[in-house]
C-alpha positions in Angstrom: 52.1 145.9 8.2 48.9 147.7 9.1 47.3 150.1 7.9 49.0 152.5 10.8 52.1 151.7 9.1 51.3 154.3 6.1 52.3 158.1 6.3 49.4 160.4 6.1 51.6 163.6 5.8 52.1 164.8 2.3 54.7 163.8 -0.6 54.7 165.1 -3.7 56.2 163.1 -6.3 56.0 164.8 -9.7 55.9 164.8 -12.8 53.5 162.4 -13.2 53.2 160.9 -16.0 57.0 161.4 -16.0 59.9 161.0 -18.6 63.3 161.0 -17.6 63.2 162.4 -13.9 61.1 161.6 -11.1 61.3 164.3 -8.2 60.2 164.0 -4.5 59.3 166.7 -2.0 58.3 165.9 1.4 58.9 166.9 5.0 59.7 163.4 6.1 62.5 161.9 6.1 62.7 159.2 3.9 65.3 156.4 4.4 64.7 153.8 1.5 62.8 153.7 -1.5 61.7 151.1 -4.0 59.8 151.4 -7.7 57.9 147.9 -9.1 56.5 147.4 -12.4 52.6 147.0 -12.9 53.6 142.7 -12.3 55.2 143.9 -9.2 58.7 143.2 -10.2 61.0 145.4 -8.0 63.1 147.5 -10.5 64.8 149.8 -8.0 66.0 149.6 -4.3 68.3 152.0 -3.0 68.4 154.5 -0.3 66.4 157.8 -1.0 67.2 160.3 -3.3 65.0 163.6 -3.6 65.5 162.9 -8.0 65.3 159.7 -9.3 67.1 159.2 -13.2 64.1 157.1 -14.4 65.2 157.7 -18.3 65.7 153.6 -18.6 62.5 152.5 -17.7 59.9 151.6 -20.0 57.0 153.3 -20.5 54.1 151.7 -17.9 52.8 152.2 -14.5 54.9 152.2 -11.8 54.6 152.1 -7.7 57.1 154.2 -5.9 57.4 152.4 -2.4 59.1 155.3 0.3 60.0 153.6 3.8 60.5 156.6 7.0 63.3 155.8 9.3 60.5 154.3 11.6 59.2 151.9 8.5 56.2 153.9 7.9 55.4 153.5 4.0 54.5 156.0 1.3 53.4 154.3 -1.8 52.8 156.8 -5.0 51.2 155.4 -8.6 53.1 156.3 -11.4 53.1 156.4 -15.4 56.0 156.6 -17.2 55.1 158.0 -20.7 
């Protein structure tokens, strides 16, 4: 991957710090998505939804991994509070 590879348009993902529900808004179109722990232990993969249910996590910090249709990559930083 190279630093091409990354998405340079827009995406909110809010709250942040957030609680129960994690919400994305962005113009791209999104195919997968993937949330790791501050170890890097992958805690979600599915495809993308626009509202994550994010109420069984611990609290920490959190990287939200987004992957395009073309494998470009969004990556987000996170707290969970």
């Amino acid at each position: 991957m190279s630093t091409n590879d990354f998405v340079k348009e827009p995406t909110n993902v809010y709250p942040n710090p957030f609680t129960t529900i994690l919400q994305i808004a962005s113009n791209i179109a999104f195919k997968t998505m993937a949330l790791y722990d501050v170890i890097g232990k992958q805690i979600i993969n599915q495809a993308f939804v626009k509202e994550l249910n994010t109420a069984n996590l611990a609290k920490g910090f959190y990287l939200l991994r987004l992957i395009t249709e073309d494998g470009d990559v969004v990556i987000e930083k996170l707290v969970k509070e």
